[in-house]
Each structure stands twice: as structure tokens, then as C-alpha cells.
C-alpha distance (Angstrom), angle and dihedral (degrees) to the residues before:
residue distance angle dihedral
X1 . . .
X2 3.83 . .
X3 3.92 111.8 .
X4 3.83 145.7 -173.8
X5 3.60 125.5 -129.3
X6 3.76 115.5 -179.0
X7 3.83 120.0 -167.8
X8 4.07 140.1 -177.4
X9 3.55 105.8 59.0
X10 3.50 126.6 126.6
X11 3.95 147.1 101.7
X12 3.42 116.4 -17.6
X13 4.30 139.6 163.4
X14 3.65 123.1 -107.8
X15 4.13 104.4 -86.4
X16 3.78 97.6 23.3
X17 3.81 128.8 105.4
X18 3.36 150.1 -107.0
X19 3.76 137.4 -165.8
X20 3.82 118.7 -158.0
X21 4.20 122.4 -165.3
X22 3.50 125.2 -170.0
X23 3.41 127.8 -177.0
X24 4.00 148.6 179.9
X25 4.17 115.4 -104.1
X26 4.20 79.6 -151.8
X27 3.45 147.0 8.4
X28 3.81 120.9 -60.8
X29 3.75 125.2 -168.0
X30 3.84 134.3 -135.1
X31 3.92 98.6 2.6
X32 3.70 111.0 -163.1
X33 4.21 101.5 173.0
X34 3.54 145.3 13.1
X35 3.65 126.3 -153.9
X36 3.67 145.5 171.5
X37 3.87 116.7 -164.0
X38 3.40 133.9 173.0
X39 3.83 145.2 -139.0
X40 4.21 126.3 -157.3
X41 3.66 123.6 -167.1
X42 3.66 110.8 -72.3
X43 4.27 96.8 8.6
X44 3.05 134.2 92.6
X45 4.02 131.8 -108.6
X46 3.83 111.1 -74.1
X47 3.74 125.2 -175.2
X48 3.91 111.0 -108.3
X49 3.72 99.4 -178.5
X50 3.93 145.6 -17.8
X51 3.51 139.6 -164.4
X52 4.28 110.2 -166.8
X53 4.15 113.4 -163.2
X54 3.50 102.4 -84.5
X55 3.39 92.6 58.1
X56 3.95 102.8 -102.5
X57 4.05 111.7 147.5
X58 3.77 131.0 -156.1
X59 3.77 130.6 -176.4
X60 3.69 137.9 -169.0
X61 3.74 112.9 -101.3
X62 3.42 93.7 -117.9
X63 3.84 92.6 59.1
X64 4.05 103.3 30.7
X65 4.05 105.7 121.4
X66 3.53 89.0 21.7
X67 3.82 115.2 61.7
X68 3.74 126.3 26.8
X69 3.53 126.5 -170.7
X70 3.89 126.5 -146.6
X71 3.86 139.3 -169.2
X72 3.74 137.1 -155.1
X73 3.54 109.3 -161.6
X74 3.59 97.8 -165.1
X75 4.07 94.8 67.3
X76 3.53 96.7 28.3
X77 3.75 92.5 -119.5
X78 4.13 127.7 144.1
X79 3.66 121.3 -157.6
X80 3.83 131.7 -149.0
X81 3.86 113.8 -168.5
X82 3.34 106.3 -166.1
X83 4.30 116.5 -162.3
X84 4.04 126.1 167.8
X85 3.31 94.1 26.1
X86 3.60 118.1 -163.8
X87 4.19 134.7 -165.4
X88 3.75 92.1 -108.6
X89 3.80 91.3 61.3
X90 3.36 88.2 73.9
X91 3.80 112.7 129.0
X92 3.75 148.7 110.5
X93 3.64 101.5 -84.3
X94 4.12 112.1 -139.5
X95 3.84 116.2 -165.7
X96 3.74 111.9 -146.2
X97 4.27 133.3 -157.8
X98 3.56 130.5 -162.1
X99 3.20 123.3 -143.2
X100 3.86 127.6 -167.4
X101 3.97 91.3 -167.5
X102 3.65 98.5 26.6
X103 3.58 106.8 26.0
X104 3.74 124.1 -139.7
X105 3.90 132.7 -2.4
X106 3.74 123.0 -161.6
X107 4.04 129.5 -165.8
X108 3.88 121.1 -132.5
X109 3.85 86.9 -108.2
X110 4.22 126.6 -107.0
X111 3.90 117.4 -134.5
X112 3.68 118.4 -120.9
X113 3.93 112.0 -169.2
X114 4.19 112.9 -172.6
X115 3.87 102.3 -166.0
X116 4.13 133.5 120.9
């Protein structure tokens, strides 16, 4: 069974960074996206950042100029660096794959706490 394990969060100060991998335990076919999203204490998931197969990005307003998210196709792997951070980017961080045979994979999360 194909997993996602994410990695690099923790506890950082207002304005420093963060860079967030996650990648696939096994092979998945036919990739179409790759996501990260996030989820704060009392909201619901939002989408932070995705990267579709040809190579397009989109970001959350809140994040453009900020974060940018990365792939390399050959390991599987996604990639969130994370610069300026700020307090309310405080989440668990949940890395997301779209399959078009298989559907969609998520990650078990990876905490990321802004705060001095």
C-alpha cells in the first residue's frame, strides 16, 4: 500500500522558514497534481499550494510570493518552501497526490507552529 510521509515541520519564529518534503513509500502511476493543504484549529482544510503535471503552479492568496512548492518527479517527492512565516500559518500541513488511476493520496500531516 502506497503511502505519504511528509517531513520538516516544526517550531519556528515569525519571519523564518520552513521547507516541507513529502514523498511516496512506492510507486504511483499517472500523477496528475500535487498539493499541500493545510488545516488550523477550528477551520477547515484549505489548499496552500499545487503543482498539476505540466508544471502549472497555484497558491493561496494568502501565501503567493511567499511559499513555493516544487516537485521531482523522479523520487516522487513534493516540496513546500516555506519563507516569511507568520503566526497564522500555523497548521498541520497535509501533502496531497492525484491520481488519474488511483485517485487521491494524502500524508499523515506535519505540524508547523509560527510563534516567538
Amino acid at each position: 500500500q502506497v503511502q505519504l510521509v511528509e517531513s520538516g515541520g516544526g517550531l519556528v519564529q515569525p519571519g523564518g522558514s520552513l521547507r516541507l518534503s513529502c514523498a511516496a513509500s512506492g510507486s504511483i502511476s499517472s500523477i496528475v497534481a500535487m498539493g499541500w493543504y493545510r488545516q488550523a484549529p477550528g477551520n477547515q482544510r484549505e489548499l496552500v499550494a499545487r503543482i498539476i503535471s505540466g508544471g502549472a503552479t497555484n497558491y493561496a492568496d494568502s501565501v503567493k510570493g511567499r511559499f513555493t512548492i516544487s516537485r521531482d518527479n523522479a523520487k516522487n517527492t513534493v516540496y513546500l518552501q516555506m519563507n516569511s512565516l507568520k503566526p497564522e500559518d500555523t497548521a498541520v500541513y497535509y501533502c496531497n497526490f492525484v491520481s488519474l488511476m488511483a485517485g487521491g493520496y494524502w500524508g499523515q500531516g506535519t505540524q508547523v507552529t509560527v510563534s516567538s
